[in-house]
N, C-alpha and C positions, 0 to 999 in steps of 0.2 A: 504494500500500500504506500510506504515511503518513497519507494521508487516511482509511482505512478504520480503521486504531488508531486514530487522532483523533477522528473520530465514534465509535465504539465504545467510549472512554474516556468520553466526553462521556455516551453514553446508560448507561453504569454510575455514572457519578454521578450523575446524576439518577434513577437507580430504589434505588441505594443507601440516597441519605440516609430518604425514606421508610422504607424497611427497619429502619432504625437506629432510628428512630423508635417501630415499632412493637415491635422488642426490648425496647427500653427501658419500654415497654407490656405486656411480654408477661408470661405468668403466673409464668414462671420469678423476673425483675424484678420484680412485685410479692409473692411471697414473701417475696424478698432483703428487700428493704426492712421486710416488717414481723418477720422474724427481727432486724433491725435495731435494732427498733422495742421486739422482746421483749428482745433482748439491752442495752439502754440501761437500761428498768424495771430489772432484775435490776442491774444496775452502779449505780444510782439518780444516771443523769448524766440529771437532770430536763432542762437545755438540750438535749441530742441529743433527749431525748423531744419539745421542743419542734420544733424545725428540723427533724423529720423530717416535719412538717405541713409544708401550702402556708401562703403567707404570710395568706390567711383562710381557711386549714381550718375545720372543726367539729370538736369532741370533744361526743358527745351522751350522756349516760348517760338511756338513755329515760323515768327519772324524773324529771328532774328540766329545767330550762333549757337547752339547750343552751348551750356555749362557743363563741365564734367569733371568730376571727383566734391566730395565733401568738403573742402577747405575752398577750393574756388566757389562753392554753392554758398559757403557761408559766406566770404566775402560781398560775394553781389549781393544776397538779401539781406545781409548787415547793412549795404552802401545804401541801398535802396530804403530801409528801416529807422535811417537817420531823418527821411524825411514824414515818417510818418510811428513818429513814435509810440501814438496812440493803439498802435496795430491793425489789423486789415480785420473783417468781420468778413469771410465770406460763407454770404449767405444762402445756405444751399435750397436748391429746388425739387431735385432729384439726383439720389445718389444709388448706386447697385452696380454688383459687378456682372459683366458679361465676358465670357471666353476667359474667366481669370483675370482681367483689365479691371480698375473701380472706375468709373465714369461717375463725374460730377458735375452739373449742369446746375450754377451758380452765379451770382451777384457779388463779386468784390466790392466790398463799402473801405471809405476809407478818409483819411484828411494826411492830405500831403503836401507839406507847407501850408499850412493853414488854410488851404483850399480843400473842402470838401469833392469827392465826388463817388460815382461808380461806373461801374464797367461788367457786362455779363461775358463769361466765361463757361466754356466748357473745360475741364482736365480730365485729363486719361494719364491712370496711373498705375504701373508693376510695378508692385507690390512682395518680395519674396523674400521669407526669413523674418518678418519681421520689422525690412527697410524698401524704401521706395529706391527701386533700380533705376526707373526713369518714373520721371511727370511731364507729358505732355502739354502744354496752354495753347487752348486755341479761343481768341479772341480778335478784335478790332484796334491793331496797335495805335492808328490814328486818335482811337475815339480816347483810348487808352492816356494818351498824350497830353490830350485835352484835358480830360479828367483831372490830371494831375497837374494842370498846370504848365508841363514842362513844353522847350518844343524838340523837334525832332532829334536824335542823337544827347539828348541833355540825362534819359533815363534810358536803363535796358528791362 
């Protein structure tokens, strides 16, 4: 009987930890993370918005260059951070993941230099382990611009 617990333990842990794995993967889990994600922007703790990327995540605003690795990501949203210290609210409409991707379909609130404004967005984000491997932004970089006050080339 000891030996039948003993291999019976042995094949739950071995079917477990994959399990754990895929939890950790699973859609629920990549939610969490980018509610995370939403809730750091809003608190404007630019570092959590960093470290919640993998260590060479992308941040892609599809106009422009992509960002890639952690330390460049935190750079630019720190640079960008200093103008709106209040933090960014964005206000989601609909979020759910498809194919694995979390899609968010959102309203960026914000006051950047003292000018209010917003901007609707969609992100598309892979999500794996944990950390956001990329974030896609697709929005209106003109409108974007406006918004903020700045003009062209003055923000990324």
């Amino acid at each position: 009987m000891k030996r039948i617990l003993s291999i019976l333990a042995v094949v739950l842990a071995v079917t477990a930890a994959p399990m754990r794995a895929v939890a950790a993967d699973g859609d629920q889990a990549k939610i969490a993370v980018a509610r995370e994600m939403i809730a750091a922007w809003k608190a404007a703790d630019w570092r959590k918005v960093a470290d919640l990327f993998a260590e060479d995540g992308v941040l892609h605003s599809m106009m422009i260059a992509p960002v890639v690795g952690r330390p460049a990501i935190y750079e630019r949203i720190a640079a960008l951070g200093k103008g709106a210290p209040g933090g960014v609210i964005l206000d989601v409409a609909h979020m759910g993941v498809i194919d694995g991707l979390v899609f968010i379909e959102r309203t960026d609130r914000f006051v950047y230099n003292g000018k209010p404004g917003a901007v609707p967005v969609v992100g598309v984000l892979d999500i794996r382990d944990g950390r956001v491997q990329a974030w896609r932004e697709y929005y209106d970089r003109a409108e974007l611009l406006r918004e903020m006050g700045v003009a062209e080339g003055g923000a990324h």
